[in-house]
C-alpha positions as CSV (number, residue, x, y, z in Angstrom):
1,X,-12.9,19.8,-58.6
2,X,-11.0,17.2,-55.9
3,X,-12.1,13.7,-55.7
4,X,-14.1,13.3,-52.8
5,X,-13.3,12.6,-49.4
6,X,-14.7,9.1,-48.2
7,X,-16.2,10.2,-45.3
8,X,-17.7,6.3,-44.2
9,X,-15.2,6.1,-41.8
10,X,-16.9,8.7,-40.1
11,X,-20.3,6.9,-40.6
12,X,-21.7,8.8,-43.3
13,X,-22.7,7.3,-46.5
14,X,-24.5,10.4,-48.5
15,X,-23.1,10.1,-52.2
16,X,-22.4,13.7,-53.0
17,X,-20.1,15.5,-51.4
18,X,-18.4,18.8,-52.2
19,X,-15.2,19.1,-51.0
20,X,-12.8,22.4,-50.8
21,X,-15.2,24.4,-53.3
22,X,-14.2,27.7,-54.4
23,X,-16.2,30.7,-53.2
24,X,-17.9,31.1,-56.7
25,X,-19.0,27.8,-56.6
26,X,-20.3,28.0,-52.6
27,X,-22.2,31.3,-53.5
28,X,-23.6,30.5,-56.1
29,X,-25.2,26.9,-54.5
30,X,-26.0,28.8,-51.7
31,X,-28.3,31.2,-53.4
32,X,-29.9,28.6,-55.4
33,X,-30.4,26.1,-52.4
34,X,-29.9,27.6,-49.3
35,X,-31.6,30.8,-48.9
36,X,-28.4,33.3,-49.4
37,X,-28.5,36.7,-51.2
38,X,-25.9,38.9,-52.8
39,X,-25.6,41.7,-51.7
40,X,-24.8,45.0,-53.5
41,X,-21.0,44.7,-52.4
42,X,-21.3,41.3,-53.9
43,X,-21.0,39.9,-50.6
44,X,-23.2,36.7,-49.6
45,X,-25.9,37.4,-47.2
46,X,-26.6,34.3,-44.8
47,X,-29.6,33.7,-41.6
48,X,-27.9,31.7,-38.7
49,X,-31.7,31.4,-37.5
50,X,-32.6,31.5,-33.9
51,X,-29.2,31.6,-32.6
52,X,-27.4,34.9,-33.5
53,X,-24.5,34.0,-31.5
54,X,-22.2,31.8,-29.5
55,X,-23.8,29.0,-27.0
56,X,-20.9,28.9,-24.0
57,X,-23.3,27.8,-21.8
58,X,-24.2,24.7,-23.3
59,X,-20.6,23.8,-24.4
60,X,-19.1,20.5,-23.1
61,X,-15.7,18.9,-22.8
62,X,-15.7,15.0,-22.2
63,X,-13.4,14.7,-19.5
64,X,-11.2,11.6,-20.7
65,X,-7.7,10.4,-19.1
66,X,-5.6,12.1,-21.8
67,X,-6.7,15.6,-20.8
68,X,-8.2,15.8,-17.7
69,X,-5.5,16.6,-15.6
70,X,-4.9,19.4,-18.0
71,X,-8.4,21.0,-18.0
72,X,-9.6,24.2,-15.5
73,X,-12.9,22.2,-15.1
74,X,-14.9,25.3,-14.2
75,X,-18.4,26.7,-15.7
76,X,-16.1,27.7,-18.6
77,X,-14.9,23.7,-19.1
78,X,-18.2,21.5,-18.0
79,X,-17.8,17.9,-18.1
80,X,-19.0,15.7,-20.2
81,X,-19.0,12.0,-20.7
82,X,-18.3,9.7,-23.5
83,X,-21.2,8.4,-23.6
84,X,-23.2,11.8,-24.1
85,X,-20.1,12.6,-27.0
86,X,-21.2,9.3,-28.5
87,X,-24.8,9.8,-28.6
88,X,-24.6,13.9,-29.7
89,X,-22.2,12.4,-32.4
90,X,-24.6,10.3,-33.2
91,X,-27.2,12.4,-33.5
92,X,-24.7,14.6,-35.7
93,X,-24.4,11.9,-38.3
94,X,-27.9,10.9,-38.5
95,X,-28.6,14.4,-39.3
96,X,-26.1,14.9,-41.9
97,X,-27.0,11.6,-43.1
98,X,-30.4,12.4,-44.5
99,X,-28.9,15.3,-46.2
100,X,-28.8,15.4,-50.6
101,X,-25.4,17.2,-50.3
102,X,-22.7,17.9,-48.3
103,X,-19.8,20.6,-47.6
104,X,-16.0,19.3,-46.5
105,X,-13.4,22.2,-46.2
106,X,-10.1,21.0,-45.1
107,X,-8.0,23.8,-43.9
108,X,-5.0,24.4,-41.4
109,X,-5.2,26.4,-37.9
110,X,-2.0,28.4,-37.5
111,X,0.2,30.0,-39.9
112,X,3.6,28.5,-38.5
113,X,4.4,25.1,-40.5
114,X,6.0,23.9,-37.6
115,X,3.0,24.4,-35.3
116,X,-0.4,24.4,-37.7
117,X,-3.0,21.7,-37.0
118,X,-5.1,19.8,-40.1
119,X,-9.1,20.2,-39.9
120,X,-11.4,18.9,-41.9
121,X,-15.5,20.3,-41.4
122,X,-18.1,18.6,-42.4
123,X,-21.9,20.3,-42.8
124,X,-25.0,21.0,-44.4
125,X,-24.7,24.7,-45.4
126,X,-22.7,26.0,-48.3
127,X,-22.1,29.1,-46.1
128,X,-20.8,27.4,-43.1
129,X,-18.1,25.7,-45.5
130,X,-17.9,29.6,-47.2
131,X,-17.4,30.8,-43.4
132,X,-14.5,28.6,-42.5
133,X,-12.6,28.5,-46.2
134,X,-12.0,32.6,-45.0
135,X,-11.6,31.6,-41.4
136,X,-9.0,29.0,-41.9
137,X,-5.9,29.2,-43.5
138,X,-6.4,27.9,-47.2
139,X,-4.4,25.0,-48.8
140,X,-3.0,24.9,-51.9
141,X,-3.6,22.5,-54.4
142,X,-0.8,21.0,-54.3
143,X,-0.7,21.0,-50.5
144,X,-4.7,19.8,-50.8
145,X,-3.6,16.6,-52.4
146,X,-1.4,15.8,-49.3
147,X,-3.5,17.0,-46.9
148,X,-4.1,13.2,-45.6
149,X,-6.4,12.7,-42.2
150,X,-7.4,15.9,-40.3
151,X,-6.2,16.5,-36.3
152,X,-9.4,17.4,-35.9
153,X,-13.1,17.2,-37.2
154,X,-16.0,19.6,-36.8
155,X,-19.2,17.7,-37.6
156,X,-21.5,20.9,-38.1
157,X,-25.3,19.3,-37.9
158,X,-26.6,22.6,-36.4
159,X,-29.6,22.2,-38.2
160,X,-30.5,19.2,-35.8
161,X,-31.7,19.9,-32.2
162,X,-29.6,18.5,-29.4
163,X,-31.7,15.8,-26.8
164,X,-32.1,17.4,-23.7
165,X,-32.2,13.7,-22.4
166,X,-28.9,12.8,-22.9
167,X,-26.8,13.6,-19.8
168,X,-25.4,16.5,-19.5
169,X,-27.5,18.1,-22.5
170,X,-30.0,20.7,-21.3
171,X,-31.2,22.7,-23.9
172,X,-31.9,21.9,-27.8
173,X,-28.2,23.1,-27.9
174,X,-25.1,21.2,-27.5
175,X,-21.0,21.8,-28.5
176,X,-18.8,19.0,-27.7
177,X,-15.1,18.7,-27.4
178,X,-13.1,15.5,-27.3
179,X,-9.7,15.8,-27.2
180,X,-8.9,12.3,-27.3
181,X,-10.5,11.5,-30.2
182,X,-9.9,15.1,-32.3
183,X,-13.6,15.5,-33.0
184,X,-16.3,18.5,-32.0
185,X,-19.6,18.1,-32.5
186,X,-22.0,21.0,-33.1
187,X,-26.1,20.7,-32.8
188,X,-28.9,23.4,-31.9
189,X,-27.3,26.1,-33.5
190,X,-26.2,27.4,-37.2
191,X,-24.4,30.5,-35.8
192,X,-20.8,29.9,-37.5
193,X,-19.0,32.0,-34.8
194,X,-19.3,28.3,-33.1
195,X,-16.9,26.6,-35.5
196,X,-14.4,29.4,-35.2
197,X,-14.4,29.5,-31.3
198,X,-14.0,25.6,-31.5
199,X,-10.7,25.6,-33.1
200,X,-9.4,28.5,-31.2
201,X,-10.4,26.2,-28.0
202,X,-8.5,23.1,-29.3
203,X,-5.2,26.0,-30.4
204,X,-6.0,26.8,-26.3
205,X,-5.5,23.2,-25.1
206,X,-2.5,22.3,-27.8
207,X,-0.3,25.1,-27.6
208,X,0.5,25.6,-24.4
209,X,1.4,22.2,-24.0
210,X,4.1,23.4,-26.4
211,X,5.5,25.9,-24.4
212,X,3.4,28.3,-27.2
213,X,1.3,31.0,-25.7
214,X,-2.6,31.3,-27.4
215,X,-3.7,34.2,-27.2
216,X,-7.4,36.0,-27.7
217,X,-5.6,39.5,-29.4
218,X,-5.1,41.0,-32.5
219,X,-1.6,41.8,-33.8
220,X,-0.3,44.1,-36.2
221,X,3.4,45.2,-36.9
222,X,5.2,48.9,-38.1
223,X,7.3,49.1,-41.0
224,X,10.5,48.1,-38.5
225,X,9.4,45.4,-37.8
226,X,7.8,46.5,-34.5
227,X,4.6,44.1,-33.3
228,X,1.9,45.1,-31.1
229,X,-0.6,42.5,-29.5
230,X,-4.0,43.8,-28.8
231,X,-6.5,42.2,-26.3
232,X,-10.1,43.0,-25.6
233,X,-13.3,41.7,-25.1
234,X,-16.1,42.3,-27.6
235,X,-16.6,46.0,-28.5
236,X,-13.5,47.0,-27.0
237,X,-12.1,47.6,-30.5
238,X,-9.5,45.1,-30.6
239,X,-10.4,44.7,-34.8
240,X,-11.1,48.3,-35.2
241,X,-7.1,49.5,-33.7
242,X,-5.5,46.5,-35.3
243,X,-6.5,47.6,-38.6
244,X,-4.2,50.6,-39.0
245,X,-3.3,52.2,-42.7
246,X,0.6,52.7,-41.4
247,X,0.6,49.4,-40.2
248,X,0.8,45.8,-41.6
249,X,-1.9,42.9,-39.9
250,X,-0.9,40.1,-38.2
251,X,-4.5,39.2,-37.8
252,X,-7.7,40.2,-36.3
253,X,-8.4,38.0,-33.2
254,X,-6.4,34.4,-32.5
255,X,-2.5,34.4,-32.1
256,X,0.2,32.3,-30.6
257,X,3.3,33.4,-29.2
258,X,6.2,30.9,-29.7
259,X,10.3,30.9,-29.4
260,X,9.8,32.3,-32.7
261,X,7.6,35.0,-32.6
262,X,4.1,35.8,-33.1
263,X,1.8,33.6,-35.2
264,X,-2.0,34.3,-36.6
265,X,-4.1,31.2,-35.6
266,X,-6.5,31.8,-38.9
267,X,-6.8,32.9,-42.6
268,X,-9.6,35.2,-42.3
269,X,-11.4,37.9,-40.1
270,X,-14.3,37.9,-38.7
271,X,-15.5,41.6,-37.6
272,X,-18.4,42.8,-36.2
273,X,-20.1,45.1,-38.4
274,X,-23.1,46.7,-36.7
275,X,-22.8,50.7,-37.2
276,X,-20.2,50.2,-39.7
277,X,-18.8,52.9,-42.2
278,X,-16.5,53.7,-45.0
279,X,-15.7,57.2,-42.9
280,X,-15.1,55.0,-39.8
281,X,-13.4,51.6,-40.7
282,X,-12.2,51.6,-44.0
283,X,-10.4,48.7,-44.4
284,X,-13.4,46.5,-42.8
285,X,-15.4,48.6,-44.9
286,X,-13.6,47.7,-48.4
287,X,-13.3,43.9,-47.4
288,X,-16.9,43.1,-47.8
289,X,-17.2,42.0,-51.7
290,X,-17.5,38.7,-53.3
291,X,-16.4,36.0,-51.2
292,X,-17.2,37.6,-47.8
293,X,-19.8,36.1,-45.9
294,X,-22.3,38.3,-44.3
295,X,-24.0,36.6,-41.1
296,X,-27.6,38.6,-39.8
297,X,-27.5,41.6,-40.9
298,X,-30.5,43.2,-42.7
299,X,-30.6,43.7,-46.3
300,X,-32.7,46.3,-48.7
301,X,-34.9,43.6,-51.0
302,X,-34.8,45.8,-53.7
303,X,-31.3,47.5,-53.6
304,X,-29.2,44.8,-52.1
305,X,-27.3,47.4,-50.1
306,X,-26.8,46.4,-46.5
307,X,-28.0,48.7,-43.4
308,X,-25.4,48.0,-41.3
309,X,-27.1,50.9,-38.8
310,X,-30.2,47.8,-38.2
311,X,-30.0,45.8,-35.3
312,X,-33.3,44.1,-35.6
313,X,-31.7,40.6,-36.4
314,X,-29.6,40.6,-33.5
315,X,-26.3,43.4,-32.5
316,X,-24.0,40.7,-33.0
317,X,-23.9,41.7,-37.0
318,X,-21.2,40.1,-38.6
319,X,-18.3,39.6,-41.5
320,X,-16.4,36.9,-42.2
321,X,-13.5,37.5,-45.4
322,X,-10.2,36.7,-46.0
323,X,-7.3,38.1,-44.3
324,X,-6.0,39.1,-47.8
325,X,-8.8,41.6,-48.3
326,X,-7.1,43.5,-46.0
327,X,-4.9,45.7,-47.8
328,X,-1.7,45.8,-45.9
329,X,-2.4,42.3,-44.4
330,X,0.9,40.4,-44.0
331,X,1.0,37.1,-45.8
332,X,1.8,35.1,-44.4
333,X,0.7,36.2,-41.3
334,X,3.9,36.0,-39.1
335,X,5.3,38.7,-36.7
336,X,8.8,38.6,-34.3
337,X,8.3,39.0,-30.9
338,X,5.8,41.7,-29.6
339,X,7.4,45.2,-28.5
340,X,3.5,46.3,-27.4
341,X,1.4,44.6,-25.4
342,X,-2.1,46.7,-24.9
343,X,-4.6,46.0,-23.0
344,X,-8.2,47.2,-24.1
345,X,-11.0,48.1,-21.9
346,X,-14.2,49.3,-22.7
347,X,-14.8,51.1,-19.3
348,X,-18.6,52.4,-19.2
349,X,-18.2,53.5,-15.6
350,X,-15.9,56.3,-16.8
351,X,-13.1,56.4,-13.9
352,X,-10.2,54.3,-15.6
353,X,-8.0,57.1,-17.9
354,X,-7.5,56.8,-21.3
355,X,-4.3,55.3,-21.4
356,X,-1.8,53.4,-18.7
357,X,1.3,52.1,-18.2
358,X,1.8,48.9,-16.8
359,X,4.6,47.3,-14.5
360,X,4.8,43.6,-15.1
361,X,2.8,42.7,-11.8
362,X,0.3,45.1,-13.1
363,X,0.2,43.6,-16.6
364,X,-0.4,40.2,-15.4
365,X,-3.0,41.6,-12.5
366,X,-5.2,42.7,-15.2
367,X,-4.4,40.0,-17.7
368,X,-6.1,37.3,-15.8
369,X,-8.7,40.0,-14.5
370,X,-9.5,40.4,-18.4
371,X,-12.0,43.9,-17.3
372,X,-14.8,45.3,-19.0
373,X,-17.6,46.8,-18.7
374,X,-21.0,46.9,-20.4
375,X,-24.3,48.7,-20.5
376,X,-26.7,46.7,-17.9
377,X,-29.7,46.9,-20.4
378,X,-31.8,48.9,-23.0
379,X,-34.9,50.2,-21.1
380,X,-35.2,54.2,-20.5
381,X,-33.4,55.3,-17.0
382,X,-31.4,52.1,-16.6
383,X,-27.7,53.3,-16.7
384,X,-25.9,51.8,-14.2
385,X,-22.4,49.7,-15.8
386,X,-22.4,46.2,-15.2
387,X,-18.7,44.8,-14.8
388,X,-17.5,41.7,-17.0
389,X,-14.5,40.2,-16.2
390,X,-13.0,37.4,-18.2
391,X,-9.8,35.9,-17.7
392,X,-6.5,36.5,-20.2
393,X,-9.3,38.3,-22.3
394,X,-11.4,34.8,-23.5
395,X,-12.4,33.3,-20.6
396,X,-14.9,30.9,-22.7
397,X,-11.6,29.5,-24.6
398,X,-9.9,28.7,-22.3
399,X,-8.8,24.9,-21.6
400,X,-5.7,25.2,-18.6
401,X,-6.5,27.3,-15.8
402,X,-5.5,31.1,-16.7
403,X,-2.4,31.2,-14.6
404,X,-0.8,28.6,-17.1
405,X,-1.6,31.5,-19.6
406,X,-0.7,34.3,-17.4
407,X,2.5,32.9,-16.4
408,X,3.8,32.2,-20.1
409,X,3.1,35.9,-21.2
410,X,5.2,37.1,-18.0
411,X,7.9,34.7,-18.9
412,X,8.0,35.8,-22.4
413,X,7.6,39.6,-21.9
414,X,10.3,39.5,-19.4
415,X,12.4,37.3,-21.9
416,X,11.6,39.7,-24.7
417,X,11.0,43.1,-22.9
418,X,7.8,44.0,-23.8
419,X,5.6,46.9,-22.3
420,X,2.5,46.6,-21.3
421,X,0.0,49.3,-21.3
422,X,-4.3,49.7,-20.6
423,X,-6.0,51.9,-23.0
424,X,-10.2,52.5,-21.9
425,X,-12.1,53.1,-25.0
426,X,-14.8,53.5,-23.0
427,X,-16.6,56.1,-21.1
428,X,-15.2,59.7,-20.2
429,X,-16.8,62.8,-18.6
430,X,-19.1,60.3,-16.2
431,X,-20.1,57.0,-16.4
432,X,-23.0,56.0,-19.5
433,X,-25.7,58.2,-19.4
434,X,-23.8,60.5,-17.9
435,X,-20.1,60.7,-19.8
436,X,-19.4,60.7,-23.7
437,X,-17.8,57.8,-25.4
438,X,-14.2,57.9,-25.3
439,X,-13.4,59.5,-29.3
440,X,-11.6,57.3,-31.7
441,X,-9.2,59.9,-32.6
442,X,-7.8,60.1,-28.9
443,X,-7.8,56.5,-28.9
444,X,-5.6,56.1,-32.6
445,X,-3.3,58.8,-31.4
446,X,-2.5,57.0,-27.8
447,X,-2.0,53.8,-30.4
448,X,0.4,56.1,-32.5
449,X,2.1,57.4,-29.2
450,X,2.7,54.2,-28.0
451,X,4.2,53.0,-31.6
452,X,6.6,55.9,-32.0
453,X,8.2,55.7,-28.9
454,X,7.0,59.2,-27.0
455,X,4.6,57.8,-24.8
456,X,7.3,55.2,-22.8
457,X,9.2,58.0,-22.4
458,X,6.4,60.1,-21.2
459,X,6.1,62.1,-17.4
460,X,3.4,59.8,-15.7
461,X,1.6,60.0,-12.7
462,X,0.2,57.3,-10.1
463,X,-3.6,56.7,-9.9
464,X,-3.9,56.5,-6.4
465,X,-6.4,54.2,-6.6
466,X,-5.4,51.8,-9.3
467,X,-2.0,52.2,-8.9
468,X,-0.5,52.5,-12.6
469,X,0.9,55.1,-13.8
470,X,-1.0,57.7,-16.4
471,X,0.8,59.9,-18.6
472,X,0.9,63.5,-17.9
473,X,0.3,64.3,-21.8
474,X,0.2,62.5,-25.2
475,X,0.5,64.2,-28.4
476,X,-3.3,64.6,-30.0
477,X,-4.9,64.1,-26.6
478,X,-5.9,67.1,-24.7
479,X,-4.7,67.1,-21.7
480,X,-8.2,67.4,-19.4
481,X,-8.6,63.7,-20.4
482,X,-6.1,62.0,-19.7
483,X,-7.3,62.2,-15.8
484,X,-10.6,60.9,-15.7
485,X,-11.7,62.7,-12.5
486,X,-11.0,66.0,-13.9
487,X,-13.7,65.4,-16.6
488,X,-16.3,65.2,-14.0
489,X,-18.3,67.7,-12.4
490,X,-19.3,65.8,-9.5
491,X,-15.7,64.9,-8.2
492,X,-17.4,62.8,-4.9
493,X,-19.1,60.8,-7.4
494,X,-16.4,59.9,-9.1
495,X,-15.1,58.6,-5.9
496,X,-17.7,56.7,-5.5
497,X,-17.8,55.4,-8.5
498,X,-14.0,54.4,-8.7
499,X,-14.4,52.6,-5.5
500,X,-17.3,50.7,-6.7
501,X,-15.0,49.5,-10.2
502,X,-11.8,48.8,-7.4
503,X,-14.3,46.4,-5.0
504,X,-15.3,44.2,-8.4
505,X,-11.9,43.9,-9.3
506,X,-10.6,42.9,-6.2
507,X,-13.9,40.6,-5.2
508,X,-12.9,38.8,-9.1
509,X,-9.4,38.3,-8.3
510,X,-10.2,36.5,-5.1
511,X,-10.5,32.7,-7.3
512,X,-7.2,33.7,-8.6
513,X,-5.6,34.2,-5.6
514,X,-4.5,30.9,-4.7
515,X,-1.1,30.2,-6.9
516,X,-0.6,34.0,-7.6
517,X,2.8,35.9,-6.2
518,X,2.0,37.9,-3.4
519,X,3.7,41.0,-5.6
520,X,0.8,40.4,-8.2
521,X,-2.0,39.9,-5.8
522,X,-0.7,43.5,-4.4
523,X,-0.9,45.1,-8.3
524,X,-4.3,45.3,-7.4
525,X,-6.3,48.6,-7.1
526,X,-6.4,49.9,-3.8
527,X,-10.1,50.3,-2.5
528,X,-9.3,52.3,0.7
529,X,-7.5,54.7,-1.4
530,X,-10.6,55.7,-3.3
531,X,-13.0,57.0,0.1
C-alpha cells in the first residue's frame, strides 16, 4: 500500500484515499461497494448507467491564450470559458468531496520515455480507477515513488450532473479540457470510454507540437520487424485485424509516430465485444479473466457467463484489459517506422472493392476524408447507408485542424516509404439489405497479401470512378470480388449507387479544400465518371 497522495491542493479534503490499488484489491471493493460482479471468466462486470457511451457533443475546450491559436475551433473543439471550467470544476470537487472513499491511479500516456506524459485520476468508482490502471501504462514501484506531480488530472465526478446554467453547459453532461492548467473535468456521465478519449485528446494537442504524429490506428509488427498502422472508425475492425497470431501488437487503438518510430499511446485495450467469440477473436476472447473490466454487457445471474450475443444494455459492449493479456503483445510497445499504412472502411453501400492501393495524394485524400458508412437505422425496410466521414480517422480527438495531421503522415511516409492501401470490410454483392458482409477470411488474407509482399507487386487496375488502383487477384480472394460491380446483378444500380458514395465524398472534402494541393484535391473520386 503507497502513502497517500495529498490531494488538498486540489481542494479535496476526504480522509481515505486509495491510491494505485492492485486489481485484486479494486475488484474485490468494487463487488462489495459498488455494485460489480465476477463474471465466470473472472472478469469484473461494471453498469456505466444511463450513458453507454462517449458525450462528444457536450465536450468543451476553454479557449485560453496558450492554445488558442493552436485549436481547429469547430463543432469537434467548442469553446469554453474559464469561468464555466471553474465552476464545472467546482462542481467536480464538491461531488467528490462528499464521497467516504476515493480512487487515485497515476499512470503514464505513451510508451516512449522521451515523450510519455504523467496523469493522475481522481474518482468515486473502484472500476473507473480498474479501467484506466489497464488503459494506462502502469508504473513501477520504484518508478511510483518518483512519480511527483501529474501533467495532467482527470477529476472523474460522473456521478454528479452537470448545471445546464453554467454557460456553455446544455445538458446534465459536461467534459472539459484546459490545456493551460493540465486538468479535465468529467460530470453527467460514468461511461469510462470518456477518460480514455480525454488523454488521447491531450496526446492530439501535445504531440504534434513535437513534430510527433497522433494517430487514431492500431499497429502491429511481423517477425522482421515490419509495422503496419491500421485506421478505422468503429466497427471497421481496426482491433479485430491488429490482433493477428503471426504477428506481434503494437497496440489496439492510440499511436504516435516520432523520428523514432512508432509508439503505443496506452497500456491496455479496450475492444468492443458485442457478438464476440472464441471461433472468431481469439485473442480478445482469452483476454477477458481477472483484472479485465467488463463495461454493459449482460450477465447470466446464476452462471456468471457473459452473453456477449445481448445488446439490450446498449451495442457499444465493451473490454478493457491489459495489453499483456495479449499473447504476442510487444512489451514494451514500440515499433520502427511503419512499412503499411491501411486504411479501413466499413463500406455498407457495397461499391468500394475489397482492397486498394493508394498513391500518396490518394492516401492523404482519404485520410482527412476518414469514410465510412453505417446502417441508417433498425426499423424493417429501412436500408439505405448513411455516410460518416470523420477526419484522419478520429475527428472527435482532434485538437489542430486535420491538415496539420495530414501533412505530418505525408511527410513521414514520403520520408520513410510507406504504402498506403484501403481495404472495405464492408458490404459486397449490393449495398445492406441487399449485399453480404464482406467475409473475414478475404479480409485476413488481403492483410497477409499486403504483409508478404505479393500484393505491392500485384497487376492492378484503375476504378474509374475512384481512381485507385484495385488488384487484379490476391491469393485466398476469389477473384469475382475483388471488383465490386461484378458482384451485382443490377450493374445500373451500382452506378447509381457509386455515384451517390462519389457526390458525399466530394461535397465532405469541400471544408478541406482551402490549404489542400491542388494534386490532392484532384485524388478525389470522379463523379462524372460514374453516369
Amino acid at each position: 500500500m503507497f502513502v497517500p497522495v495529498d490531494l488538498t491542493k486540489y481542494g479535496i479534503t476526504v480522509k481515505k484515499i486509495q491510491h494505485n490499488l492492485s486489481p485484486p484489491e479494486l475488484c474485490e471493493i468494487g463487488v462489495a461497494d459498488d455494485g460489480e460482479q465476477l463474471t465466470s471468466s473472472g472478469a469484473i462486470f461494471a453498469d456505466s448507467g444511463e450513458k453507454t457511451g462517449r458525450s462528444p457533443k457536450d465536450k468543451r475546450v476553454v479557449r485560453e491564450p496558450s492554445s488558442e491559436d493552436d485549436v481547429w475551433w469547430s463543432n469537434v473543439n467548442i469553446p469554453f470559458s474559464n469561468e464555466s471550467f471553474d465552476k464545472n470544476r467546482q462542481i467536480a470537487v464538491d461531488y467528490l468531496n462528499t464521497c467516504p472513499q476515493l480512487f487515485v491511479l497515476d499512470g503514464y500516456a505513451g510508451w516512449d520515455p522521451k515523450r510519455r506524459i504523467k496523469v493522475r485520476v481522481i474518482c468515486s468508482r473502484s472500476y473507473h480507477a480498474l479501467f484506466m490502471h489497464n488503459m494506462l501504462i502502469r508504473p513501477t514501484k520504484a518508478e511510483l515513488k518518483v512519480f511527483g506531480e501529474p501533467d495532467y488530472v482527470i477529476f472523474n465526478a460522473g456521478k454528479a450532473d452537470a448545471d445546464p446554467r453554467v454557460e456553455g453547459v446544455e445538458t446534465k453532461t459536461s467534459v472539459a479540457l484546459n490545456f493551460a492548467t493540465g486538468e479535465f473535468v468529467i460530470l453527467g456521465t460514468q461511461y469510462a470510454g470518456e477518460m480514455k478519449k480525454g488523454i488521447f485528446t491531450v496526446m492530439n494537442y501535445l504531440m504534434p507540437k513535437q513534430g510527433v504524429l497522433s494517430m487514431h490506428c492500431s499497429a502491429n509488427e511481423g517477425p522482421k520487424g515490419d509495422v503496419s498502422l491500421f485506421f478505422g472508425l468503429s466497427g471497421t475492425g481496426k482491433t479485430t485485424l491488429s490482433a493477428d497470431v503471426h504477428r506481434a501488437l503494437i497496440g489496439d487503438d492510440e499511436h504516435c509516430w516520432s523520428d523514432d518510430g512508432v509508439f503505443n499511446i496506452e497500456g491496455g485495450c479496450y475492444a468492443k465485444c458485442i457478438d464476440l467469440s472464441a471461433e472468431k477473436e481469439p485473442e480478445i476472447f482469452g483476454a477477458i479473466k481477472f483484472g479485465t473490466v467488463l463495461e454493459n454487457v449482460v450477465v447470466s445471474r446464476e452462471t456468471r457467463e457473459v452473453d456477449y450475443h445481448d445488446c439490450s444494455i446498449t451495442q457499444n459492449t465493451r473490454a478493457a484489459y491489459p495489453i499483456e493479456y495479449i499473447p504476442n503483445a510487444k512489451i514494451p510497445c514500440i515499433g520502427g517506422h511503419p512499412k503499411n499504412i491501411i486504411f479501413l472502411t466499413c463500406d455498407a453501400f457495397g461499391v468500394l472493392p475489397p482492397v486498394s492501393k493508394l498513391s500518396p495524394e490518394q492516401a492523404m485524400y482519404h485520410f482527412i476524408s476518414g469514410y465510412t458508412a453505417k446502417v441508417a437505422g433498425t426499423e424493417v425496410g429501412v436500408t439505405e447507408p448513411e455516410a460518416t466521414f470523420s477526419a484522419c480517422f478520429g475527428a472527435p480527438f482532434l485538437v489542430w485542424h486535420p491538415s496539420k495531421y495530414a501533412e505530418l503522415l505525408a511527410s513521414k511516409m514520403r520520408k520513410h516509404g510507406a504504402k498506403a492501401y484501403l481495404i472495405n470490410t464492408g458490404w459486397s454483392g449490393g449495398a445492406y439489405g441487399t449485399g453480404e458482409r464482406m467475409s473475414l477470411k478475404y479480409t485476413r488474407a488481403i492483410i497477409d497479401a499486403i504483409h508478404d509482399g505479393s500484393l505491392a507487386d500485384a497487376e492492378t487496375m484503375v476504378d474509374p470512378v475512384f481512381g485507385f488502383e484495385v488488384p487484379v487477384t490476391c491469393d485466398g480472394v476469389p477473384d469475382g470480388i475483388l471488383f465490386p460491380k461484378h458482384t451485382w446483378d443490377d450493374k445500373d444500380s451500382f452506378d447509381e449507387t457509386a455515384a451517390k458514395l462519389a457526390g458525399l465524398f466530394v461535397e465532405n472534402f469541400k471544408k478541406f479544400e482551402e490549404g489542400a494541393s491542388d494534386a490532392i484535391k484532384a485524388a478525389g473520386p470522379n463523379v462524372a465518371a460514374a453516369v
